[in-house]
C-alpha positions in Angstrom: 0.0 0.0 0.0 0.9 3.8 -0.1 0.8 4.9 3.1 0.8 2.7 6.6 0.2 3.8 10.2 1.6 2.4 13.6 0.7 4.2 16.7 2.4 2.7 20.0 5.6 2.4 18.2 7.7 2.7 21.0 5.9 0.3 23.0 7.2 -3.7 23.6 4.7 -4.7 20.8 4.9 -2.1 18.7 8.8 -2.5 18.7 8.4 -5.9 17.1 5.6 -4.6 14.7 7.7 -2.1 13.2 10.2 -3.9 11.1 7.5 -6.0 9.3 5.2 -3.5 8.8 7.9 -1.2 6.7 8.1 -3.8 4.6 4.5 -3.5 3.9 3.6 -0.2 2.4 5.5 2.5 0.4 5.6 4.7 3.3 5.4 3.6 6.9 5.0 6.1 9.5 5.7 5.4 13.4 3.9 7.2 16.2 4.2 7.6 19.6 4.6 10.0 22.4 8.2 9.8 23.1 10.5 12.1 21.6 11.9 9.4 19.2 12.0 5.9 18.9 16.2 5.8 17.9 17.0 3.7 14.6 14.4 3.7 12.1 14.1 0.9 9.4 14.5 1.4 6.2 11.1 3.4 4.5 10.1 4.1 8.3 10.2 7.8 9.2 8.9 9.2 12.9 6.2 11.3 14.0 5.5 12.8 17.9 1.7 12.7 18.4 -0.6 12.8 21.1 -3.5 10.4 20.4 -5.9 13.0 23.0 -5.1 15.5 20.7 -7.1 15.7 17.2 -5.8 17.4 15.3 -2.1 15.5 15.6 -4.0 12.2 14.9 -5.6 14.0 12.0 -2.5 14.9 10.7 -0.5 11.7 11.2 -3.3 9.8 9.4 -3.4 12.3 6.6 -2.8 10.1 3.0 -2.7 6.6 4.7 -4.9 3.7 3.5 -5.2 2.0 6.9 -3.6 2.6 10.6 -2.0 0.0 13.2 -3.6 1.0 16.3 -1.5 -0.1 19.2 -1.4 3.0 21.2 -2.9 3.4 24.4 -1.9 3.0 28.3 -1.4 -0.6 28.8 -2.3 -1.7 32.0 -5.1 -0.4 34.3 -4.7 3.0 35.8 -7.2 6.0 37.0 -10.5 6.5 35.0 -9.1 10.0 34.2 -5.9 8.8 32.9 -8.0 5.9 30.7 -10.2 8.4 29.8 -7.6 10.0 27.5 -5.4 7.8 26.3 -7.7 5.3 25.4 -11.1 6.4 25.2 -10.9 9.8 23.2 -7.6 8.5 21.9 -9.8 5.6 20.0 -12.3 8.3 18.8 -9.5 10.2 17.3 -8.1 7.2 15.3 -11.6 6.2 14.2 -13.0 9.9 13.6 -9.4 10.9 11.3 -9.3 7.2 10.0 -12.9 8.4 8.6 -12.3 11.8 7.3 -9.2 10.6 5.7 -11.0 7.7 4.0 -8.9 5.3 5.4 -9.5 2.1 4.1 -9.1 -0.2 7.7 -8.3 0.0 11.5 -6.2 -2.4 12.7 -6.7 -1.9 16.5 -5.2 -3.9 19.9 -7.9 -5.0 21.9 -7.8 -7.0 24.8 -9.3 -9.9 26.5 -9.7 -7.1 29.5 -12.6 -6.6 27.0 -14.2 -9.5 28.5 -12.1 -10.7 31.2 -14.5 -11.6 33.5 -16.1 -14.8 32.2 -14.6 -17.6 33.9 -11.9 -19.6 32.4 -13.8 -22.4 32.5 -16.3 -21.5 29.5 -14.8 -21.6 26.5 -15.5 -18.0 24.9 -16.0 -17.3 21.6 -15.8 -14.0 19.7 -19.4 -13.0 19.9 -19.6 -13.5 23.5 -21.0 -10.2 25.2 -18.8 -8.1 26.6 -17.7 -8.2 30.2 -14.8 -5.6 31.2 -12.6 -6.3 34.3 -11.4 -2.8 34.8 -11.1 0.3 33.3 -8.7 -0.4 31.0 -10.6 -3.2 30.0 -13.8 -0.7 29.6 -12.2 1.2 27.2 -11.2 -1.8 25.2 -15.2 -2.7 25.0 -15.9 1.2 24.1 -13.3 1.1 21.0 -15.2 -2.5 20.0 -18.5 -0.6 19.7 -16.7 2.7 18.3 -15.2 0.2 15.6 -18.4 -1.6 15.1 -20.6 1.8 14.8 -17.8 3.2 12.0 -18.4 0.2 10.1 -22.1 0.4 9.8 -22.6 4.3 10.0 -19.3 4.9 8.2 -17.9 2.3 6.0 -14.6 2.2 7.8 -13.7 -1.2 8.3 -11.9 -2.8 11.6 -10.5 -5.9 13.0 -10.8 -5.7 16.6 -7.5 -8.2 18.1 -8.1 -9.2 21.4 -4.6 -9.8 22.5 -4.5 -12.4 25.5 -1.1 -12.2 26.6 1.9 -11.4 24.1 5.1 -11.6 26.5 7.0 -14.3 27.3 5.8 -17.3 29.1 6.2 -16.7 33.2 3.1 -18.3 34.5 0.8 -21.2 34.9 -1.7 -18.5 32.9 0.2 -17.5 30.1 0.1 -21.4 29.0 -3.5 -21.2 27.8 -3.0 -17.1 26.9 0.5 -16.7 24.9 0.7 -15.3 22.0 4.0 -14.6 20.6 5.5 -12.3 19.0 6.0 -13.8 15.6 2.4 -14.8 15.9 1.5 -11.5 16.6 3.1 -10.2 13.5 1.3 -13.3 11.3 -2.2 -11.7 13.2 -1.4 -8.1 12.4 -0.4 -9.0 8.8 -3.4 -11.1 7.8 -5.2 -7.7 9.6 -4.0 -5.8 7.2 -4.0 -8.2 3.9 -7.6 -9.5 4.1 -9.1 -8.1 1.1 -12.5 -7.5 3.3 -13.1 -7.3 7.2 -16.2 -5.0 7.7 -16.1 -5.1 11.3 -14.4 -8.4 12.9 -13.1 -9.4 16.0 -10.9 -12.2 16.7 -8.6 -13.4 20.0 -4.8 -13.0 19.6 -3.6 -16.3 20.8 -0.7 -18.6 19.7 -1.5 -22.6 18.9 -1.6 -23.2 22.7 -2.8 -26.7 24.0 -4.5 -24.7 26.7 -6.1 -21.5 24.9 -9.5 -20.7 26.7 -11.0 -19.1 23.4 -12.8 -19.9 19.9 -11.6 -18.4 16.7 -13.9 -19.8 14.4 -16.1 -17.1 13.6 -12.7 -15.0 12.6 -11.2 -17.9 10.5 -11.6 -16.0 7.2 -8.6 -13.9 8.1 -6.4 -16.6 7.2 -4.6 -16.4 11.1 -3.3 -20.0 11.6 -0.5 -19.4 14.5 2.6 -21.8 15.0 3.5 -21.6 18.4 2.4 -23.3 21.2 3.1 -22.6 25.0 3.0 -26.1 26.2 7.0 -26.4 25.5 7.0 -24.2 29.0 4.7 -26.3 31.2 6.6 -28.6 33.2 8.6 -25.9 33.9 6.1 -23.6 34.9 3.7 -25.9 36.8 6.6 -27.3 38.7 6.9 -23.7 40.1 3.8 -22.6 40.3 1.4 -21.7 43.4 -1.6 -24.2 44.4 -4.7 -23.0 42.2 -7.6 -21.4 44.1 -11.0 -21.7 42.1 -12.2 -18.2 44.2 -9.4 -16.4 43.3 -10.5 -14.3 40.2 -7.2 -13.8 39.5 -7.0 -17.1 38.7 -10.3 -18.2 37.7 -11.1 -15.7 35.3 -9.8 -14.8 31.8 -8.2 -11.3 32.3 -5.8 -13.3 35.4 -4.5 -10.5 37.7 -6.8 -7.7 36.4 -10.1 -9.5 37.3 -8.9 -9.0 40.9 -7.2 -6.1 41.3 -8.8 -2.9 42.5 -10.7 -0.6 39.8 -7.5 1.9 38.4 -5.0 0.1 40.3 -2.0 -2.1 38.0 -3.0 -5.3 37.0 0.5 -6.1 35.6 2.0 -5.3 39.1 2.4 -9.0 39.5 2.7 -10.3 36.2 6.4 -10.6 36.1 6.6 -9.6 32.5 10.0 -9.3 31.1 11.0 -6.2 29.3 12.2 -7.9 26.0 11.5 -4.7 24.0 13.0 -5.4 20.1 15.5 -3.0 19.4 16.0 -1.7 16.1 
């Protein structure tokens, strides 16, 4: 394509998006609210932007046929700070992606978007939603922005509900991983799919364990390769006894479904800081 959008850039996942993604469109910008992301790739050039701030959106989308939508806070934090970043940040994408007649939004949604069904029903993509936090509140309220731009608007999205892209550090993560280079085989077949209109579908790797359906998002092509059972022994050996009233345990979004409304959910995750540097 001519033009392609990444916001988040310099986040962990966006660092491991952006090489791929150059290689995908004539132009590929990078966005993000730091200063500057260091090296870029070849094609890739960097733009400062504040996603709570229209008119920098507007003009970072400006001639590109579809936007990579991975910016946001990622973890649970005060309604106010959500409120920003994530809710009026979403509107921005999706109102610019509109009046620049973008072609697709590609956008990072999370199972916080329905993290608190138990892990013990087997969810499927059309399951209602059911936000364990904020954070996972404004996942739900980009969902319906997406899905009201499709059928007011014609702008089409694929809505990823990411489970848990890091590496593997807990008896969780075996039925949640999604790795990295399956989260670049999920964001391409985003992109590549000729049509989307509005879809949904869980970012997960191959895992023995995964606690979610993909069938109804099949057409997208996404068949991932990896599989977190390689790390169970390992992990189970080491892990705590289970308790079926913990939520943190029993329910899909883990450590958010317990934690305190705008308090961290990721506090406990141990999640290694294996940002891709370029």
């Amino acid at each position: 394509m001519k033009k392609l959008v990444l916001t988040g850039a310099a986040g962990r996942l966006g660092s491991w998006l952006r090489e791929p993604l150059s290689k995908l469109a004539d132009e590929f910008v990078s966005t993000d609210i730091q200063d500057d992301i260091g090296k870029l790739y070849s094609g890739e050039s960097y733009i400062k932007a504040d996603l709570a701030n229209y008119c920098q959106v507007h003009e970072v989308l400006a001639g590109a046929e579809m936007v990579v939508h991975f910016g946001a806070i990622g973890d649970e934090a005060p309604f106010d700070q959500i409120l920003q970043a994530n809710i009026v940040g979403a509107y921005n994408i999706w109102e610019a992606a509109f009046q620049h007649q973008l072609k697709r939004v590609v956008y990072a949604s999370s199972i916080h978007a329905v993290g608190m069904y138990p892990k013990n029903q087997f969810i499927g993509t059309d399951v209602p939603h059911r936000p364990d936090t904020y954070y996972g509140l404004a996942k739900c309220f980009a969902e319906d922005l997406a899905s009201m731009y499709w059928d007011k608007r014609g702008v089409e999205s694929v809505c990823m509900r990411i489970l848990s892209c890091a590496q593997v550090s807990n008896a969780r993560a075996l039925g949640s991983w999604l790795s990295y280079d399956d989260l670049i085989q999920l964001v391409e077949r985003s992109i590549t799919t000729p049509v989307t209109g509005f879809s949904v579908v869980y970012g997960v790797s191959d895992n023995d364990r995964a606690p979610v359906d993909n069938a109804n998002a099949s057409f997208l092509g996404y068949r991932p390769k990896d599989n977190a059972e390689q790390f169970a022994a390992e992990i189970l050996s080491q892990a705590p006894e289970a308790d079926p009233t913990d939520p943190g345990q029993f329910c899909h979004g883990g450590p958010f479904a317990s934690v305190e409304l705008g308090n961290s959910g990721t506090a406990t995750m141990n999640i290694v800081d294996d940002t891709k540097q370029s």
